[in-house]
C-alpha positions in Angstrom: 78.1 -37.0 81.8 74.9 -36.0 79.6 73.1 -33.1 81.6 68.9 -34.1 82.7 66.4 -32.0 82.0 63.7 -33.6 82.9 64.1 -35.6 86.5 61.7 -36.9 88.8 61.7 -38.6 92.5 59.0 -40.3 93.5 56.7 -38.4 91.9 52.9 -39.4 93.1 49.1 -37.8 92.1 45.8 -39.6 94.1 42.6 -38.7 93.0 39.5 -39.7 94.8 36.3 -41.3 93.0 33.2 -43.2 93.5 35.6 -46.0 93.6 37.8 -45.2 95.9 41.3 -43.6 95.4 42.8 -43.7 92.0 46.6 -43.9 92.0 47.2 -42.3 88.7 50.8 -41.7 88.9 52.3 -44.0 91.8 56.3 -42.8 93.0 57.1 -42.5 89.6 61.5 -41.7 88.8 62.4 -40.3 85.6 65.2 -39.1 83.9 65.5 -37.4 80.6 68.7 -36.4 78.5 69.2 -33.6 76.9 68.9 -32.8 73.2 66.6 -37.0 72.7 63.6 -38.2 72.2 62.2 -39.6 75.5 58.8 -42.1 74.9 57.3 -42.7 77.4 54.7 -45.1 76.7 52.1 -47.1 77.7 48.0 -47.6 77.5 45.5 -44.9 77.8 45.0 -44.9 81.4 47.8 -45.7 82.6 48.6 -42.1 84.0 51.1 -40.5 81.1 48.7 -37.4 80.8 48.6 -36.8 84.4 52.8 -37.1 84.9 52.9 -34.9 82.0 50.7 -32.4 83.2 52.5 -32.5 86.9 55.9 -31.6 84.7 54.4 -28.7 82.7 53.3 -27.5 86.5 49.2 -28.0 85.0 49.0 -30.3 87.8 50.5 -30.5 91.6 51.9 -33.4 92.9 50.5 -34.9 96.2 54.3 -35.8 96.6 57.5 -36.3 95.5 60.0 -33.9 93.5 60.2 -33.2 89.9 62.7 -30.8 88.0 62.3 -29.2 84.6 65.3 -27.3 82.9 66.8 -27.1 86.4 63.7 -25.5 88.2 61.5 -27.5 90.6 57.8 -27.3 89.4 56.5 -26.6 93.0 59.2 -24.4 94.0 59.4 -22.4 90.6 57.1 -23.1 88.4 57.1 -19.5 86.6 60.8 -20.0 85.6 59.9 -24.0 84.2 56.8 -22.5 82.0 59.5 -20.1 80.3 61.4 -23.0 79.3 59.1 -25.7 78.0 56.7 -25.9 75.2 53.9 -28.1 75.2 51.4 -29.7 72.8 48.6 -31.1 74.2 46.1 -33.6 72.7 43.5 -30.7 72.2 45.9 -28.7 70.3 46.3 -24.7 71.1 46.0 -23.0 67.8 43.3 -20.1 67.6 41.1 -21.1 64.6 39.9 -18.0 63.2 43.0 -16.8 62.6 45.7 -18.1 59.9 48.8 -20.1 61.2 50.9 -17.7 60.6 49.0 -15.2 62.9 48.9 -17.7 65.8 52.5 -17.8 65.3 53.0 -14.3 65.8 50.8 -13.8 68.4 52.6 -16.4 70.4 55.8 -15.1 70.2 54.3 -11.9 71.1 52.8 -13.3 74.1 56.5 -14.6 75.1 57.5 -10.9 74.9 59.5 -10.9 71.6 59.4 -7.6 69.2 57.0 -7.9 66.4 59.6 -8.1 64.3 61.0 -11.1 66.0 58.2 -12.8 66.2 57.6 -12.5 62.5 60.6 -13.6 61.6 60.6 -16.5 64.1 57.2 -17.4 62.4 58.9 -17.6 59.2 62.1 -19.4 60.3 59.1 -22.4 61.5 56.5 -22.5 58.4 60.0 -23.6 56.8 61.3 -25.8 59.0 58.0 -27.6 59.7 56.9 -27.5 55.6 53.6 -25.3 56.7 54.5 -23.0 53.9 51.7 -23.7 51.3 48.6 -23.4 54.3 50.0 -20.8 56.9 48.2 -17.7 55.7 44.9 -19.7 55.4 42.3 -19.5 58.6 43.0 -23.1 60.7 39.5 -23.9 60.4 40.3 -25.0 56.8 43.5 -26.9 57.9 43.2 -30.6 57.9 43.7 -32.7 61.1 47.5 -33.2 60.1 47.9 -29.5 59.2 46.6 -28.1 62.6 49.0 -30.6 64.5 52.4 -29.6 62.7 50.9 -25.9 63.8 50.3 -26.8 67.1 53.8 -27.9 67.2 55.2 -25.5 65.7 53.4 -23.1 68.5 54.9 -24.8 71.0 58.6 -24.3 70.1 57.9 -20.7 69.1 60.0 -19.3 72.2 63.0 -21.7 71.2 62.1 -24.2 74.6 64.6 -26.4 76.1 62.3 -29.1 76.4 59.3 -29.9 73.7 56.4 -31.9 75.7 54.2 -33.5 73.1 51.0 -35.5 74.7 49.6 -38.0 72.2 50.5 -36.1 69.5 49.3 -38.1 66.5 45.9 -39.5 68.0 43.2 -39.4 65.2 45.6 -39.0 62.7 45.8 -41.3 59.5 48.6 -43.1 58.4 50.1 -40.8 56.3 50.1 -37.6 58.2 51.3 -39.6 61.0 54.4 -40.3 59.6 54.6 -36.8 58.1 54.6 -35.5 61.7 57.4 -38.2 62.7 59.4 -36.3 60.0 58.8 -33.0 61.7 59.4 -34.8 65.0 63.0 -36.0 63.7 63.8 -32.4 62.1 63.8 -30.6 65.6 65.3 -33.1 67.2 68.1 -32.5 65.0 67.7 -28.6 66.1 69.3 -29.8 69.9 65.4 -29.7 71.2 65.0 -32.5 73.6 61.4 -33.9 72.9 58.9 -35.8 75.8 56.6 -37.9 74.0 53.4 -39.5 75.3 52.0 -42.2 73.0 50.0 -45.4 73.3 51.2 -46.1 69.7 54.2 -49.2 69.7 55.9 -48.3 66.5 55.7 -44.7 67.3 57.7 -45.1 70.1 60.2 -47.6 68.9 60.9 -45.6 65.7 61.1 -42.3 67.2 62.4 -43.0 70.8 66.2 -42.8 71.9 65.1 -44.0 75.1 61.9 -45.1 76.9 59.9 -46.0 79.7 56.8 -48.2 79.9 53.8 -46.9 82.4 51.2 -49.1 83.2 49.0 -48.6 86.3 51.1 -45.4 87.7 54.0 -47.5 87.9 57.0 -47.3 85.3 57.3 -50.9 84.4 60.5 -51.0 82.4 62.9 -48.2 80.9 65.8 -48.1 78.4 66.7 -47.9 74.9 63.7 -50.2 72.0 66.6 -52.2 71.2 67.7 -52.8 74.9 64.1 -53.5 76.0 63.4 -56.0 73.3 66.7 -58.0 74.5 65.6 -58.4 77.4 62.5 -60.4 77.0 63.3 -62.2 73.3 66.3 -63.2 70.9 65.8 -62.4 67.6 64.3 -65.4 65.5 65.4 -66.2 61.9 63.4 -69.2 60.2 65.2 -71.2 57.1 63.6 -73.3 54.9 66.0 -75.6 52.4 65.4 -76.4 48.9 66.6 -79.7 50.1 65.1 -80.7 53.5 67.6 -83.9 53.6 70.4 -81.2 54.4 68.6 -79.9 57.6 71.1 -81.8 59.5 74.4 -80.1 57.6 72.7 -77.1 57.6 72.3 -77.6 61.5 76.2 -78.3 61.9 77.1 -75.3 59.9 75.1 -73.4 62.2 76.4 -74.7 65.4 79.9 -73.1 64.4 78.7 -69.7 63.7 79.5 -67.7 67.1 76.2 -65.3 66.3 73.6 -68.6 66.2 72.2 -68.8 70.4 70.4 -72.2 69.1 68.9 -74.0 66.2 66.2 -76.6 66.1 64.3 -78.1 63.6 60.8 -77.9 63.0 59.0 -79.7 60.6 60.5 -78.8 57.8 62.2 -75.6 59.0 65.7 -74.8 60.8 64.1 -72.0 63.7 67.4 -70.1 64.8 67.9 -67.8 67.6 70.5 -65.0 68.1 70.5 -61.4 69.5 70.6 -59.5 66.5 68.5 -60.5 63.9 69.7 -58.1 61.0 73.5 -58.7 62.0 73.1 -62.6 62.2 70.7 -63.0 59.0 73.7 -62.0 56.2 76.1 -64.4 58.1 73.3 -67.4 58.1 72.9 -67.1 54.6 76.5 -66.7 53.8 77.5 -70.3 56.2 74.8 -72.1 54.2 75.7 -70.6 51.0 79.3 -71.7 51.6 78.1 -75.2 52.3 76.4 -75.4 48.6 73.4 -75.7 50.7 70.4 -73.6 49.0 67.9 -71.9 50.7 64.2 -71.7 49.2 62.7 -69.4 52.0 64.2 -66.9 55.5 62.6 -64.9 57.4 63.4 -63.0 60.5 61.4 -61.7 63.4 62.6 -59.5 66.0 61.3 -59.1 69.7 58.6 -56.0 69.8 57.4 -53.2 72.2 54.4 -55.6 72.6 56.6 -58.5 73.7 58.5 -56.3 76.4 54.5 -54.8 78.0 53.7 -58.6 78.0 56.5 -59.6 80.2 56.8 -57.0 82.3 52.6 -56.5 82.9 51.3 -59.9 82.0 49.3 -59.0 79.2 49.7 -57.3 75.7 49.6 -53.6 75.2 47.5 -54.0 71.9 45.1 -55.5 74.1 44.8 -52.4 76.6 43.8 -50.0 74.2 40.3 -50.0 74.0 40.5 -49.2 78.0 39.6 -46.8 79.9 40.5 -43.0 79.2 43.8 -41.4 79.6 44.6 -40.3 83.6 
């Protein structure tokens, strides 16, 4: 059985406002594997930030029990801080100084040797590609530079658990997928990694398993793929060169075990199966078989999106703009 590292039981945070009382994290019950990514995704608002901040013990819980590397936060919240690192959407770095002195200085401040420090320093610039900026002040760093340095910071003590909160907010497109390289890099290290994100493809691409939060409640959990089979099949749209064949293309495809359904529109065969990718080759290669030619296929596959729309009634792309973060 794969050991948790992360586990909570109905885990609960109230606050009060003008309002009323906000239920920013509402009996929420986690449970994260060792050495994977776990998303944990949803809009901002929704109450990611505050659940993250009751696991790093920055926050206590009105109720409810949470464990981190063993420890419960309440009960031992000294021995959970040892083992964890955490990034949050601030960032931690001390500007004045280069990147490779924050480095230091952190492992210092973790009670390792100077020497070890330095060296542990090193071992990260190379692991996280910092080389060519870490002995220039972070004020100069750009937005993506200071965030691979704020993660870097927080794995300097080698932590069981990585806890990254938003991580690539305000970051353009390509220094956002440079960090998801990092991000992959020390997950193959045996670091398990708790992600925050409002960002879909973030968390399908990066995620070995998720759960969706919307409103302090943990609407639906799994792996992407196992999510997206539970609210859509896979689509895959065929036009013919011929469109007098549409009804021996449709006979070939009622034999082929992978095909859910077919039905024609217009002038196009829509066909549904689970798995889009598997099923597309063996459409093609049925038709092809048939001397039946194809002049256009496409395939789309159930989304992120499609799963926050089922389970909440409304789109996640549509929640965005919402609110700030709880």
């Amino acid at each position: 059985m794969t050991e948790n590292v992360v586990s909570t039981v109905d885990l609960k945070k109230y606050f009060t406002s003008r309002k009323g009382v906000v239920k920013a994290v509402d009996g929420v019950n986690l449970s994260v594997a060792a050495g994977q990514v776990f998303g944990f995704l949803g809009p901002n608002g929704a109450g990611k930030t505050t659940t993250l901040r009751m696991l790093n013990t920055l926050l206590v819980p009105d109720s409810g029990q949470a464990l981190v590397a063993g420890f419960d936060v309440l009960k031992d919240p000294g021995a959970v801080r040892c083992r964890i690192g955490y990034v949050g959407q601030s960032g931690g770095s001390d500007r004045p100084a280069t990147g490779r002195e924050d480095l230091v200085l952190q492992g210092r401040l973790y009670g390792m040797s100077k020497a070890e420090a330095s060296s542990r320093a090193a071992e990260l610039i190379d692991l996280l590609d910092l080389t060519d900026f870490a002995d220039r002040i972070v004020y100069t760093y750009s937005g993506g530079q200071r965030r691979r340095l704020d993660v870097a910071l927080g794995i300097m003590h080698r932590p069981q658990v990585l806890f990254l909160d938003e991580p690539t907010t305000g970051l353009d497109p390509q220094n956002r997928a440079n960090l998801w390289k990092q991000i992959g890099k020390l997950k193959a290290t045996g670091t398990t990694i708790f992600l925050t994100t409002h960002y879909l493809e973030e968390a399908d691409i990066l995620s070995d398993y998720l759960a969706i939060m919307d409103y302090g409640h943990i609407v639906a959990e799994g792996t992407p793929q196992q999510l997206k089979r539970q609210v859509s099949l896979d689509t895959i749209r065929v036009t013919l060169g011929d469109p007098a064949q549409n009804p021996a293309a449709a006979q070939v495809l009622e034999g082929l075990k992978v095909v859910k359904s077919s039905v024609l529109e217009q002038d196009c065969l829509r066909i549904s199966v689970d798995n889009g990718e598997a099923a597309l080759p063996q459409v093609m290669k049925a038709l092809d078989g048939k001397d039946i030619a194809i002049s256009n296929i496409s395939l789309s596959t159930a989304s992120l999106d499609d799963v926050f729309l089922e389970k909440t009634g409304r789109s996640l792309r549509d929640t965005e703009a919402e609110g700030g973060d709880r």
